[in-house]
C-alpha positions in Angstrom: 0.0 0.0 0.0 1.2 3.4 -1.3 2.0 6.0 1.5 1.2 9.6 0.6 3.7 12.3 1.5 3.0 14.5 4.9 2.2 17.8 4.0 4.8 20.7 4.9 4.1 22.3 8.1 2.8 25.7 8.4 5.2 28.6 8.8 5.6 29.6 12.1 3.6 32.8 12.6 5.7 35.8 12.9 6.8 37.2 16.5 4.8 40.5 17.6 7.0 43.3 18.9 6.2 44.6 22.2 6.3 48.1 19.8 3.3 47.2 17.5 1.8 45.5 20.5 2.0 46.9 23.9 1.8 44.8 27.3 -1.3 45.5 29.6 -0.4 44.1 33.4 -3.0 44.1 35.7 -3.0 42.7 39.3 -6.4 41.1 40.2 -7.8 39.3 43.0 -10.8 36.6 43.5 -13.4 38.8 46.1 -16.1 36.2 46.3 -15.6 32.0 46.2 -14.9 30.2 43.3 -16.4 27.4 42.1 -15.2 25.3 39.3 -13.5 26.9 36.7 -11.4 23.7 35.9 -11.0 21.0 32.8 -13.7 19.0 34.8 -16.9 20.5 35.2 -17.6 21.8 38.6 -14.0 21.4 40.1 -11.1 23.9 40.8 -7.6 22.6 39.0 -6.1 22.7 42.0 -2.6 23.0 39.9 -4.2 26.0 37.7 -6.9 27.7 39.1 -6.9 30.4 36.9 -6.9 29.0 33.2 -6.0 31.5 30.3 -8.7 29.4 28.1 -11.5 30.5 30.6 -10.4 34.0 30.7 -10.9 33.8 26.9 -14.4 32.8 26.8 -15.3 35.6 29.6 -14.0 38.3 27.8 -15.3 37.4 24.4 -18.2 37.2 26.3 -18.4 40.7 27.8 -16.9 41.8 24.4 -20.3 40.6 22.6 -22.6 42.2 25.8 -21.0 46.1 24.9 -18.9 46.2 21.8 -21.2 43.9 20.2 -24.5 45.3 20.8 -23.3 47.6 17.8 -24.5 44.9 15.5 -27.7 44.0 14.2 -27.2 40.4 13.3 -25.4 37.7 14.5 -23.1 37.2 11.0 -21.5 41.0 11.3 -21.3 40.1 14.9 -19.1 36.8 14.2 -16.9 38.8 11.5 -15.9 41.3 13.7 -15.5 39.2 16.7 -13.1 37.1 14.7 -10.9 40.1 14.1 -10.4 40.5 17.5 -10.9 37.7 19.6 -9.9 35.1 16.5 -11.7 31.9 14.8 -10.9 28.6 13.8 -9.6 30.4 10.1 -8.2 33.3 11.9 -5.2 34.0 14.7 -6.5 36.3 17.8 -5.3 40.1 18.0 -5.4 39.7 21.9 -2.5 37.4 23.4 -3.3 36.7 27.0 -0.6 35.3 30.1 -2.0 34.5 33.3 0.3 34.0 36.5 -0.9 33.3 39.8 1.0 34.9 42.7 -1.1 33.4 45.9 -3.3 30.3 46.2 -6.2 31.6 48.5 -7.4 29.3 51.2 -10.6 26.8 50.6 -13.7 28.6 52.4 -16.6 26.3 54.4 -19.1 25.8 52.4 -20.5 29.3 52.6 -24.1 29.7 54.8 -27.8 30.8 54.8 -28.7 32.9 51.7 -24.9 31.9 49.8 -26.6 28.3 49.7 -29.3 28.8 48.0 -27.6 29.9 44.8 -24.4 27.2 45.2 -26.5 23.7 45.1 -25.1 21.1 43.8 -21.9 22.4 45.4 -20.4 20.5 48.5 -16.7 21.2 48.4 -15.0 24.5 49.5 -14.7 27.3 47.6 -11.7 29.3 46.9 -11.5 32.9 47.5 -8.5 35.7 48.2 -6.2 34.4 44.8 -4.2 36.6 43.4 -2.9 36.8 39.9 -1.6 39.0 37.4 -3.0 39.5 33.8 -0.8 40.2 30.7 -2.9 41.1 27.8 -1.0 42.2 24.3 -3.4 44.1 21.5 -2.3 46.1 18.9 -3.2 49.7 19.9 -6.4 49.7 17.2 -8.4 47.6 19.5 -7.1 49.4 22.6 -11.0 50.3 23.1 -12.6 47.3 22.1 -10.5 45.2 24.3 -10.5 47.1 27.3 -14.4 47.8 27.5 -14.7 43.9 27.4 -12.0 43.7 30.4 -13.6 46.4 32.2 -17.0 44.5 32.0 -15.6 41.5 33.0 -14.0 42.9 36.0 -16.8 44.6 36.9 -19.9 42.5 36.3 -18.3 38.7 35.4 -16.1 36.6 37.4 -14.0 33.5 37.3 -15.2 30.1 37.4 -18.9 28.4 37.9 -22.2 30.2 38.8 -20.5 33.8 37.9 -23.9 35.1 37.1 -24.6 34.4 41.3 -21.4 36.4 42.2 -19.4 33.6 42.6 -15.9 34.0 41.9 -15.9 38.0 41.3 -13.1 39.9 40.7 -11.3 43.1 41.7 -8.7 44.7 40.0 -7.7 48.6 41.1 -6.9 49.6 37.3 -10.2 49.1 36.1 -12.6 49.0 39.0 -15.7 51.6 38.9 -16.5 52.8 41.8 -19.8 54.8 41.8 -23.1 54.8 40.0 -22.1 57.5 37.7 -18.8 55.5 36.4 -20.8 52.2 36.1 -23.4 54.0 34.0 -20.9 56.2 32.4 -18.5 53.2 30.8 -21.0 51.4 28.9 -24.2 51.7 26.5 -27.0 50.3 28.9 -30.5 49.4 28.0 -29.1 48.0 24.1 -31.2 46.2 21.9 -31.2 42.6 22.1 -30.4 40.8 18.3 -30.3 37.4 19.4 -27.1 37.3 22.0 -27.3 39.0 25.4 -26.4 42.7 25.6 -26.2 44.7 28.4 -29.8 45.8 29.8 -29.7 47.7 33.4 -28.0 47.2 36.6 -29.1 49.0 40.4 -26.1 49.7 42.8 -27.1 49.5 47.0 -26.6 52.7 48.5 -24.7 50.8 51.5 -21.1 50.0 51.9 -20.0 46.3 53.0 -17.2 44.0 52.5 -18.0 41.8 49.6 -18.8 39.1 50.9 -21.5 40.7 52.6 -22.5 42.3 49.9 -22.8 39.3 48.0 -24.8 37.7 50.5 -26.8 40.6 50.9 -27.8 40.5 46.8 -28.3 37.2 46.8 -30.4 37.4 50.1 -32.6 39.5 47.7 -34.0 36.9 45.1 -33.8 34.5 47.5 -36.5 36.4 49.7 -38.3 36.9 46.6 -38.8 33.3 44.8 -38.9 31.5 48.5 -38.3 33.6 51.5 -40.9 35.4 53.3 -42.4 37.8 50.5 -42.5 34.3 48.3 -43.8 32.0 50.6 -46.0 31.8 53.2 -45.0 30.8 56.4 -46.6 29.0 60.0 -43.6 30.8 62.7 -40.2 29.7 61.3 -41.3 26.6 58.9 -42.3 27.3 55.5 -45.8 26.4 53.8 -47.3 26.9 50.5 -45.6 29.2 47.8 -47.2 32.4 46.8 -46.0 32.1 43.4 -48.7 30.2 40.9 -46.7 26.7 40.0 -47.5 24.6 42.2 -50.9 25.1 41.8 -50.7 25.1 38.3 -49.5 21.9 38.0 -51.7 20.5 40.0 -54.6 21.6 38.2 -53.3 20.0 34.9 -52.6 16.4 37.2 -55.5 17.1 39.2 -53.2 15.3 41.9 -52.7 17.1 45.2 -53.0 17.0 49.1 -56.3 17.0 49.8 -57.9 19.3 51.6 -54.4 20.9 52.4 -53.2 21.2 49.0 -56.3 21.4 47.0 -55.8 24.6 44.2 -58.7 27.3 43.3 -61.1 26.2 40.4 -60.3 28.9 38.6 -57.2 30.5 39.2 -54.5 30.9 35.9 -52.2 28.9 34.8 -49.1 30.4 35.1 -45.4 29.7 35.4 -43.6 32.9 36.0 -40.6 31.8 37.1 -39.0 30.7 34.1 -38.0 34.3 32.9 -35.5 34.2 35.5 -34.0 31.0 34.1 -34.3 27.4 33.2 -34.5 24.6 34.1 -36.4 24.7 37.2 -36.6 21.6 39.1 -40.5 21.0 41.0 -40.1 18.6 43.9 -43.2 18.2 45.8 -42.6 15.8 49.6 -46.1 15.0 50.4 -46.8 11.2 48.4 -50.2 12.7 47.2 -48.3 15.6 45.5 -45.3 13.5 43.8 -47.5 12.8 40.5 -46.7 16.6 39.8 -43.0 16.5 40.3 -40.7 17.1 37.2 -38.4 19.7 35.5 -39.6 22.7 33.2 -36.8 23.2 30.3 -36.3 26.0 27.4 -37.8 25.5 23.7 -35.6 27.0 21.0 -37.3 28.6 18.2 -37.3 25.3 16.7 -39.0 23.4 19.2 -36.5 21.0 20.7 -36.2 21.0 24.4 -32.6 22.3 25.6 -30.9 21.6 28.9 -31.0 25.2 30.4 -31.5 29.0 29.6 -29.1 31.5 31.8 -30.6 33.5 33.9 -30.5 37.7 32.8 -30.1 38.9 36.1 -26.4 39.2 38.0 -26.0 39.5 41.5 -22.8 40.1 42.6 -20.8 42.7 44.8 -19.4 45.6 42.9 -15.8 45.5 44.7 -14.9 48.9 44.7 -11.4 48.4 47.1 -10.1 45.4 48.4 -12.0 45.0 51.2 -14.8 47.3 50.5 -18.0 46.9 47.9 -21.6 47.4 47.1 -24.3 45.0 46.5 -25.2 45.4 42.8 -27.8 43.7 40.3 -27.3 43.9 36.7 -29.7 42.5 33.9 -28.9 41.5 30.4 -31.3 42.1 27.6 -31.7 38.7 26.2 -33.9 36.3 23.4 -35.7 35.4 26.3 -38.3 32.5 27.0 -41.4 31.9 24.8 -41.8 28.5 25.2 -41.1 25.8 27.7 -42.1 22.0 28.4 -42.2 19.5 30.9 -40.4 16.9 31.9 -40.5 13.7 33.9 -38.7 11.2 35.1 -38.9 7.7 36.4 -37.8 4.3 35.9 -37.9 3.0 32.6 -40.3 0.0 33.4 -42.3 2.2 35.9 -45.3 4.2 34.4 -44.8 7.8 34.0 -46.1 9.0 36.7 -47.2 12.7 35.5 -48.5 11.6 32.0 -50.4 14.7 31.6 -47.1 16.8 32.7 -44.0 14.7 30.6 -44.0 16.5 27.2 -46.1 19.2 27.7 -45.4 22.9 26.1 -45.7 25.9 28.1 -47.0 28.3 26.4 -45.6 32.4 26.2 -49.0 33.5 27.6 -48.4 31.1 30.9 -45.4 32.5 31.5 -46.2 36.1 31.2 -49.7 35.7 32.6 -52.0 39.1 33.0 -54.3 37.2 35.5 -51.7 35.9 37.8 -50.1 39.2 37.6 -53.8 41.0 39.2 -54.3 37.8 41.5 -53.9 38.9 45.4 -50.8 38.0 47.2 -49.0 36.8 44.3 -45.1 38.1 44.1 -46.0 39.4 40.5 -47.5 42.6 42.0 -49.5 43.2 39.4 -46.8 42.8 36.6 -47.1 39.6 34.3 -43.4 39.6 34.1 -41.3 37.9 36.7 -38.4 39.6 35.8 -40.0 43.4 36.1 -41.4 42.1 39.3 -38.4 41.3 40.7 -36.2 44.3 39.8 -39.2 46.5 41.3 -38.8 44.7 44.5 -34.6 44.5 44.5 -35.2 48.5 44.3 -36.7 48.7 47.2 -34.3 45.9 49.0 -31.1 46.9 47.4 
């Protein structure tokens, strides 16, 4: 058998100057745990925390939230992200170093409100890492690249579950430290062509270290989907949820907890919720209830189920010094949810046992629904959007 020739390798690319492309060296710090962020999902590389790859992916992230929300469709958006961030045809402008200068210690599982937003996690997270940053750019894309760093700092993070605070960052060169700077640096309230952009964000008017900031932000949406103002409560143990869900589902099984449990004839169906991100696992304890357990995913525009939808809202601390921040929400103008359907699971010789749930569609008008938005005690406040109902009440919690 005939052997064909190897091809001739590639020339090697030629060496940038440190003239045509100057160094950027920033000092940065982890404020908040992080949490994953490694080659396996979920875990810390305990030998490289930091990884230049994941630094990447953030900041071509933030790069498509500001810079890219000049574009008005998503092929002029690729073209020009190419140019700067690179492609599998094309080299990146930006060269990126990452070196670590202290390992921070593992944290205890953080408590109270901080759990709510890190289930599945059980190990420690890491917090107080310090690194440095070398970025190289040709002086062209001095603006680009720095209002996608600048972002990052500011609103992203390192790691898993960023858009909960966890890993955020601080970094004294490109920090903003007041309302007017945050609303000064970037073009809020963009139009939305099919990849998130950067919608609003509400700053709290109290200083705190950021952890407690943190915890105080994500104290707020906790309070809203399941504390107090969500659910109603007999002393200190919690009882049925205000929000319309539960009840919905069990008017479609027309399983519940009898007389307990048993939902109004005619109240709406409605599941809310899932503007503020998918999927969203229902687990109901009481046997009589179980028929209605199962997970709500995101439809694309196509149809097919997909494993999960981001939510648009951040809540992280905006570290303004190194021991000193703000609790801060930021939204992202997104496609959105218009569609969403049920699933179940169980055994595969056991019967489904949610027929009437497994496969279902949710429909736009149940997830913004007027009439649970005008129903009495419901978190919607009269607003059939989850996600206006929410930033109305982190306002006034903030």
């Amino acid at each position: 058998m005939s052997r064909s020739a190897l091809p001739s390798c590639p020339p090697v690319p030629a060496r940038r100057t440190s003239q045509d492309f100057p160094t950027l060296q920033l000092k940065m710090a982890v404020a908040t745990p992080m949490f994953g962020g490694g080659v396996s999902p979920g875990q810390i590389d305990a030998s490289l925390p930091i990884r230049v790859s994941s630094i990447r992916g953030h900041l071509r992230f933030w790069w498509r939230a500001t810079c890219g929300a000049e574009f008005n469709s998503v092929n002029k958006l690729r073209e020009e992200e190419a140019k700067v961030w690179g492609c599998s045809e094309q080299r990146s402008a930006v060269e990126t170093c990452v070196s670590i200068s202290t390992e921070g210690p593992g944290i205890a599982y953080p408590p109270n409100a901080l759990k709510y937003v890190l289930f599945p996690f059980t190990h420690d997270g890491w917090r107080d890492i310090e690194f440095t940053l070398d970025l190289r750019y040709p002086a062209s894309l001095r603006e680009q690249v720095e209002t996608a760093l600048r972002a990052w700092v500011n609103f992203g993070g390192i790691g898993a579950r960023t858009r909960r605070g966890c890993g955020a960052l601080y970094c004294g060169d490109f920090a903003l430290r007041t309302v007017d700077e945050v609303r000064d640096a970037f073009r809020w309230n963009a139009t939305c062509h099919g990849w998130p952009v950067l919608g609003d964000f509400q700053i709290g008017g109290q200083q705190r270290t950021p952890m407690d900031s943190w915890q105080h932000a994500v104290g707020i949406m906790k309070e809203f989907r399941q504390g107090e103002y969500g659910r109603n409560w007999i002393g200190s143990v919690p009882h049925l949820s205000r929000w319309p869900e539960a009840d919905s589902l069990r008017r479609i099984t027309g399983k519940f907890l009898d007389p307990g449990h048993r939902p109004s004839a005619n109240g709406p169906c409605a599941f809310p919720r899932a503007e503020l991100g998918l999927p969203i696992q229902f687990q109901f304890k009481h046997r009589d209830d179980k028929a209605n357990n199962c997970e709500l995913l995101p439809v694309d525009n196509r149809g097919a189920a997909l494993t999960r939808m981001a939510s648009p809202v951040i809540l992280r601390p905006l570290v303004v010094a190194a021991r000193q921040a703000f609790a801060m929400l930021v939204t992202l103008n997104t496609p959105g949810v218009t569609a969403a359907r049920f699933k179940t699971t169980h055994k595969d010789r056991d019967p489904d046992p949610s027929p009437l749930l497994n496969g279902r569609d949710v429909t736009a008008s149940e997830i913004r629904n007027t009439a649970a938005a005008s129903q009495p005690g419901f978190p919607l406040a009269g607003s059939a959007s989850a996600l206006a109902a929410f930033l109305s009440y982190a306002r006034s919690e903030l």
